[in-house]
C-alpha positions, 0 to 999 in steps of 0.5 A: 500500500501507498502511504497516504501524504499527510495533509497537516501542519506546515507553514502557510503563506499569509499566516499570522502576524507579519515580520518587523521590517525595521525591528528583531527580537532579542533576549537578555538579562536584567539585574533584579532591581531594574526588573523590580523597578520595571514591575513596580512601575509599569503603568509609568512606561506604556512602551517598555521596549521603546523607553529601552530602545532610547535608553540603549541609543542614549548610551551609545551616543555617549560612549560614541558608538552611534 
């Protein structure tokens, strides 16, 4: 007998959220009291990853890496 292809699964053309054109994903760690600080204070940032975003492009600037 033939198997049968199965017809499941696999990745479909359209589906769900599309790619960040200008932004990629990354992980990192952070120190305890930032997290903490971070938790404490979430309704004060709206935006996390843009208020780290400015924090990093800040830095940079001053150590003149940007």
């Amino acid at each position: 007998m033939e198997e049968k292809k199965k017809q499941r699964g696999g990745k479909r053309s359209g589906a769900g959220r599309p790619e960040g054109l200008t932004k990629t994903l990354i992980s990192l760690k952070l120190d305890n009291d930032l997290v903490e600080a971070f938790r404490a204070h979430s309704d004060a940032i709206p935006n996390k990853s843009k208020y780290i975003c400015d924090a990093v492009r800040q830095a940079m600037k001053r150590d003149k890496i940007l």
